[in-house]
LUMTORRO-46373 format. One line per field, with one value per residue: x, y, z of N, C-alpha, C, O in turn; residue number from 1. Coordinates in pm, 1 decimal. Example, Ala and Ser with C-alpha at 12.3 -4.5 7.8 and 13.67 -1.06 7.14 Angstrom:
nc1	c(1319.0  1285.0)
nc2	c(-569.0  -225.0)
nc3	c(780.0  708.0)
cac1	c(1230.0  1367.0)
cac2	c(-450.0  -106.0)
cac3	c(780.0  714.0)
cc1	c(1320.0  1290.0)
cc2	c(-330.0  3.0)
cc3	c(780.0  787.0)
oc1	c(1423.6  1340.9)
oc2	c(-331.9  113.8)
oc3	c(846.5  803.9)
torfi	c(1  2)
//
This chain:
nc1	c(6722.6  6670.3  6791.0  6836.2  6951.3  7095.5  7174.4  7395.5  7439.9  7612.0  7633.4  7585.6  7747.5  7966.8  7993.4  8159.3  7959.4  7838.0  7635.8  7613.5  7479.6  7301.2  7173.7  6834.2  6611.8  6241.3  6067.6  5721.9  5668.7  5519.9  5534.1  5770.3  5968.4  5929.1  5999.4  6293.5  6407.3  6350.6  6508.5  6790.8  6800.6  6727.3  6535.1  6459.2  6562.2  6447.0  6189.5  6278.6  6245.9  6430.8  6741.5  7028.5  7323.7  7670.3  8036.9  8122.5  8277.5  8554.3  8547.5  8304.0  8429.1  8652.6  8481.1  8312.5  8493.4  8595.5  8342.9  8252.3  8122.3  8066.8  8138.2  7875.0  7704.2  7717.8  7541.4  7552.0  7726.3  7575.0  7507.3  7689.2  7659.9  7512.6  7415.3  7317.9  7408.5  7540.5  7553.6  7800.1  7796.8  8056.1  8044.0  7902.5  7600.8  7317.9  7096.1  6753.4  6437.6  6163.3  6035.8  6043.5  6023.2)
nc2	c(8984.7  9325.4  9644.4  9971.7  10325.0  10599.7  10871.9  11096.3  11366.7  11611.0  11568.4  11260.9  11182.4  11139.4  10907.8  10749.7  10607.4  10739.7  10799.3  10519.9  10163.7  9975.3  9652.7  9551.0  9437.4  9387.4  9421.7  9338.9  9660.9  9537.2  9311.0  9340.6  9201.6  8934.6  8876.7  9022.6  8834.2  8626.8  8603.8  8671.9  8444.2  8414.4  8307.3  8074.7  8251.9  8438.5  8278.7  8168.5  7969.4  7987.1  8140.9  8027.9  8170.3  8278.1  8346.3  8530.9  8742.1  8797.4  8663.3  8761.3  9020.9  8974.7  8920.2  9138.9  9358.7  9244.7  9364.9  9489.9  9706.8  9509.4  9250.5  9276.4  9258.4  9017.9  8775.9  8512.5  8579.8  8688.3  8468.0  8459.8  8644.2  8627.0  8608.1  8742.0  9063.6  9262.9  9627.2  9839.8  10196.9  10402.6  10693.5  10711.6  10788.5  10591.5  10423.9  10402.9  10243.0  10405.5  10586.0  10869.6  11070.2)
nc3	c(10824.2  10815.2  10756.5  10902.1  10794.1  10951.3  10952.6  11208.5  11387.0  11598.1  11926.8  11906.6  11675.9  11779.5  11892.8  11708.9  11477.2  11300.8  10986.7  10935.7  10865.7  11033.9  11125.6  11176.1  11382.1  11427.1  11656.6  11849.8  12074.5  12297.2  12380.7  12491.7  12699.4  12681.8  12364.9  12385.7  12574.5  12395.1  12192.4  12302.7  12447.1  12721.2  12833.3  12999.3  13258.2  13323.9  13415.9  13616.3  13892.5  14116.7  14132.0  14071.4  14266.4  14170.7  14205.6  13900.9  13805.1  13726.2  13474.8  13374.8  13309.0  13161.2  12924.4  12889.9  12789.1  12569.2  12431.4  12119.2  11844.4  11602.3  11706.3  11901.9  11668.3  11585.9  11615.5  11741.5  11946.1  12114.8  12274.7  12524.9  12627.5  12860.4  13155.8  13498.5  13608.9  13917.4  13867.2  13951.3  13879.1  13778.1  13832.7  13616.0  13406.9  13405.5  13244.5  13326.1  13367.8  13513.3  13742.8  13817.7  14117.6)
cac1	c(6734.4  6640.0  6883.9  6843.8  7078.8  7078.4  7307.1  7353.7  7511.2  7658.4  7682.7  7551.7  7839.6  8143.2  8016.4  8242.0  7873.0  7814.6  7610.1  7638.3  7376.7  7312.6  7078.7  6725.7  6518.2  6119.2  5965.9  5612.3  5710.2  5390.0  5605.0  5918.6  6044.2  5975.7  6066.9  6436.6  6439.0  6371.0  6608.6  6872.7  6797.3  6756.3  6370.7  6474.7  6625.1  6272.8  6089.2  6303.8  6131.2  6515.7  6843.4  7184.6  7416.3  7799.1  8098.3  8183.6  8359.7  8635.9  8475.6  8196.8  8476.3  8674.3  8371.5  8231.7  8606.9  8610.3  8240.5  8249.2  8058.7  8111.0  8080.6  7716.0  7621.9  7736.1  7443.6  7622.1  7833.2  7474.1  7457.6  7791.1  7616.4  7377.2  7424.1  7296.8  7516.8  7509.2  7618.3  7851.2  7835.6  8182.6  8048.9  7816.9  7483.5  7256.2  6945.9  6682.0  6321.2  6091.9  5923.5  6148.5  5940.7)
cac2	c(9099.4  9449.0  9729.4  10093.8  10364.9  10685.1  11021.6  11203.2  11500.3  11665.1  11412.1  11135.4  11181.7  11139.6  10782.6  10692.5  10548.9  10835.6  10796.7  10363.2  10128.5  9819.2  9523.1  9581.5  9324.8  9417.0  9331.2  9386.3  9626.6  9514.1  9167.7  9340.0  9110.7  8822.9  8859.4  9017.9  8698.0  8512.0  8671.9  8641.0  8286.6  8417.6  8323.5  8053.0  8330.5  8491.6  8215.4  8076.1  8007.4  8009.3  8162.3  8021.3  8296.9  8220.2  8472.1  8518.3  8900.4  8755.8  8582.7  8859.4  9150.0  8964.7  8924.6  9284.0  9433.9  9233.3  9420.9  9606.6  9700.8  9411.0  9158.1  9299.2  9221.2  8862.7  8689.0  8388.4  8638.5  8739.4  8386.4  8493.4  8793.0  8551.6  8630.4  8875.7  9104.9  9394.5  9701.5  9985.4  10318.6  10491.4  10853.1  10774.1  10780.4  10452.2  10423.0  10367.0  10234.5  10423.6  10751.4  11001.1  11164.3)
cac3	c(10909.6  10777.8  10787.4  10856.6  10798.2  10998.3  10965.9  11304.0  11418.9  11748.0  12020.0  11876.5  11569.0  11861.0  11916.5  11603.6  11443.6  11234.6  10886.6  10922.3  10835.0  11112.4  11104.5  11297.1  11418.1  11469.3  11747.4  11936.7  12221.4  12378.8  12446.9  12471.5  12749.9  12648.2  12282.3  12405.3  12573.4  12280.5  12091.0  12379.6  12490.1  12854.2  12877.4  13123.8  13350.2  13365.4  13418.6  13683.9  14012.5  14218.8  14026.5  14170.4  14290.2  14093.6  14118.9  13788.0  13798.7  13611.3  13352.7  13289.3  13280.5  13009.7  12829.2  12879.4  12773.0  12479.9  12360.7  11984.7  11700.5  11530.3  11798.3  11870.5  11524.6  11592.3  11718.0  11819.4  12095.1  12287.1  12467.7  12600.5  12780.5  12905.9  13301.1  13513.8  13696.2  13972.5  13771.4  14014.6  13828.2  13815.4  13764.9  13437.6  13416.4  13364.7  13213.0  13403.4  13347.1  13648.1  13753.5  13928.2  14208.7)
cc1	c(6735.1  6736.1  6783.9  6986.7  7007.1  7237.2  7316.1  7503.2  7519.2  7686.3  7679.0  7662.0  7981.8  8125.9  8074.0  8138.1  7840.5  7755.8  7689.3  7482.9  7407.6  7223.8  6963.2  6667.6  6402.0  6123.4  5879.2  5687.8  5642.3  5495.0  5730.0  5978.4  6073.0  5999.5  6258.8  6467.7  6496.8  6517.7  6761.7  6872.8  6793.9  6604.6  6390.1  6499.9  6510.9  6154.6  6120.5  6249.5  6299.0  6654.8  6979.3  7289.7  7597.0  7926.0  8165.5  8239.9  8468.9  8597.9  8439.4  8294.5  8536.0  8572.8  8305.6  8327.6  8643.3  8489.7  8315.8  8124.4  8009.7  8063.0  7910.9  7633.7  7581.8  7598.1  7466.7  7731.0  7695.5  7482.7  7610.0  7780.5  7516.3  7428.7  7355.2  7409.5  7478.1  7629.6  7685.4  7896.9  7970.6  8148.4  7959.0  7678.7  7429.8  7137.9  6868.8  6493.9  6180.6  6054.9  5984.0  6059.7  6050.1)
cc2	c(9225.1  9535.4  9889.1  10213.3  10524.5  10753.5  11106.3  11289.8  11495.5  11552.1  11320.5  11078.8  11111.1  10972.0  10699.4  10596.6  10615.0  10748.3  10607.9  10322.5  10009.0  9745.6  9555.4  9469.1  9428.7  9370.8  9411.8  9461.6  9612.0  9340.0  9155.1  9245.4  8948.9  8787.8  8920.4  8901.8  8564.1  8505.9  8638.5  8517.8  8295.9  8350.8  8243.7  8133.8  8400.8  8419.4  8155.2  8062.5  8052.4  8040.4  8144.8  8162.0  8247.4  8365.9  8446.6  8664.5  8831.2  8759.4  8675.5  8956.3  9110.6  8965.6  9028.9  9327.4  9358.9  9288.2  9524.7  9632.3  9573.9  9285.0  9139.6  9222.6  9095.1  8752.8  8595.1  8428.3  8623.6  8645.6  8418.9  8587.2  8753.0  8548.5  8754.2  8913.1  9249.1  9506.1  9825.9  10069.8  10383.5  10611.9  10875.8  10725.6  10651.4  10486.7  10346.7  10352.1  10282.9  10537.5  10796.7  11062.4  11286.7)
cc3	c(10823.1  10836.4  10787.0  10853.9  10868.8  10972.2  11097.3  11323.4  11551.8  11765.9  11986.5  11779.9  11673.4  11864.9  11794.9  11475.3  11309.8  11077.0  10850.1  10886.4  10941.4  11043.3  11228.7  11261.3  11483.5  11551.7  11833.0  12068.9  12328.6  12467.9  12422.5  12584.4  12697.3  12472.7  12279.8  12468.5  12493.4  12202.2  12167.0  12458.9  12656.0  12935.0  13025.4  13251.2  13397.4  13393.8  13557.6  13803.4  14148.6  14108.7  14115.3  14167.2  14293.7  14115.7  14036.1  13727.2  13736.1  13490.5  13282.2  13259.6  13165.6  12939.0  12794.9  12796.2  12620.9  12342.7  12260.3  11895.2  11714.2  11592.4  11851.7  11798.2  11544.9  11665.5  11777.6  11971.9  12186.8  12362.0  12537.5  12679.2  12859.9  13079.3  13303.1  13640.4  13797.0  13900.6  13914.1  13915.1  13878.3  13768.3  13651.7  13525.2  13404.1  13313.8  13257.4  13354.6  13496.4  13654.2  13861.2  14015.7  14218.3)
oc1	c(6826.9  6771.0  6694.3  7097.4  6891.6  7352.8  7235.3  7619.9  7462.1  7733.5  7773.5  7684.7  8075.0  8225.7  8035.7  8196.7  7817.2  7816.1  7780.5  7388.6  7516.6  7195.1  6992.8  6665.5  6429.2  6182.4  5914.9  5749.0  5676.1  5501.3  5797.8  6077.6  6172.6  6018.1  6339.4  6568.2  6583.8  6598.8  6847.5  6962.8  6845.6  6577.7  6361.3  6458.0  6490.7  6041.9  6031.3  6188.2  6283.1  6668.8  7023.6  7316.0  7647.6  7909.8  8258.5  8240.4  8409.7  8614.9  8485.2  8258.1  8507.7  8590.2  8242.3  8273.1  8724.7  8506.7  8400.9  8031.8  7935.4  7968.5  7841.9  7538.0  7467.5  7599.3  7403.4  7784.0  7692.4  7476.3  7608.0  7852.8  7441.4  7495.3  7329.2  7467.7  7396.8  7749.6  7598.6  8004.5  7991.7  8207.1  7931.3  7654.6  7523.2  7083.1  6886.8  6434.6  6121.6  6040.0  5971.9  5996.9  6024.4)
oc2	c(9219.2  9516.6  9918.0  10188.9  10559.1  10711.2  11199.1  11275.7  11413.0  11462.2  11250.6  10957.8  11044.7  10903.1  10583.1  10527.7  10543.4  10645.9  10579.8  10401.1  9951.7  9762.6  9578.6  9411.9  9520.8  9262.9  9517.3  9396.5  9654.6  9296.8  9063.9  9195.4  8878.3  8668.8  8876.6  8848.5  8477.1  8418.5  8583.3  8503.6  8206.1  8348.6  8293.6  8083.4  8414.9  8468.8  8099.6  8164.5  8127.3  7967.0  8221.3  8232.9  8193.8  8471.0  8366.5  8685.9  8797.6  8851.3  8704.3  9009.1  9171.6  9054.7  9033.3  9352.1  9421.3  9274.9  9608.8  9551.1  9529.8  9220.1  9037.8  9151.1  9050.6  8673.2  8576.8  8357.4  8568.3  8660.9  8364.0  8620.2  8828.9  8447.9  8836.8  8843.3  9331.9  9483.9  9894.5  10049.8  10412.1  10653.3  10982.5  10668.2  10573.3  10590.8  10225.5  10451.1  10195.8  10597.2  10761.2  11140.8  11387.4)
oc3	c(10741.2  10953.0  10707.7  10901.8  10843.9  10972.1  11098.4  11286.9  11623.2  11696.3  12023.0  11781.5  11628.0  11844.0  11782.8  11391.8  11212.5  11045.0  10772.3  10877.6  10941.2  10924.8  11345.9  11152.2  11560.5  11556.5  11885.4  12153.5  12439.1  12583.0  12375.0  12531.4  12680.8  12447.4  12197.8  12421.6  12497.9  12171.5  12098.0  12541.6  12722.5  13055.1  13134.2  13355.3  13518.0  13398.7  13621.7  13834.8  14244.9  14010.9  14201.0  14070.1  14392.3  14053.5  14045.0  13606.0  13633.6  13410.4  13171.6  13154.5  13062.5  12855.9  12689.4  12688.6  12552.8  12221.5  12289.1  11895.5  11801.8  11547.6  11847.4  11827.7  11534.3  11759.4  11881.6  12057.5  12296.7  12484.0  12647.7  12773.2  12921.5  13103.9  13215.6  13723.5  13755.8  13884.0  13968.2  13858.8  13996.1  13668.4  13597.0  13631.4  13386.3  13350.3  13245.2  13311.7  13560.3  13547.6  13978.5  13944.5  14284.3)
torfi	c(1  2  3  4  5  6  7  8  9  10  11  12  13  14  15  16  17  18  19  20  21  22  23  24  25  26  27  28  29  30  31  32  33  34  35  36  37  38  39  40  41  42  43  44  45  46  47  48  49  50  51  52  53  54  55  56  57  58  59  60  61  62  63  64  65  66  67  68  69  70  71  72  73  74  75  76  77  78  79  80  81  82  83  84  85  86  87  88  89  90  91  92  93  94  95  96  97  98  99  100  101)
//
């Protein structure tokens, strides 16, 4: 895994990240889905033809509330984010992939 290191300023400085170096992984983003797949072991989840519906709001919130740094890094945490979930905004923004009319 290849590292880069970035220095930022203003806003970007508050996120406690400031002048670090991570670990980057390349990848085509011509086959960005299905290499974040790869990478996240979810491919089944995109391939599936019917996806059972589980509540797991427990489960996933400990697991969200225990997210860091650190844990990130861990590649052995991502299959632990391996669900999908409906996200309710409290007030923040989301990022969104689409074309605002």
């Amino acid at each position: 895994m290849e590292s880069r290191c970035k220095l930022t300023t203003g806003d970007e400085a508050k996120s406690g990240f400031a002048a670090a170096c991570y670990p980057l992984v390349l990848v085509d983003y011509i086959s960005n889905y299905s290499a974040s797949a790869a990478l996240l072991g979810t491919w089944h989840l995109e391939i599936a033809k019917t996806i059972e519906i589980k509540d797991i709001t427990k489960e996933a919130g400990t697991i969200l509330a225990s997210v860091n740094l650190h844990r990130l890094l861990d590649r052995k945490f991502w299959a632990r984010l391996n669900f999908i979930g409906k996200v309710v905004p409290d007030g923040q923004l989301l990022p969104a992939r689409t074309v605002f009319f």
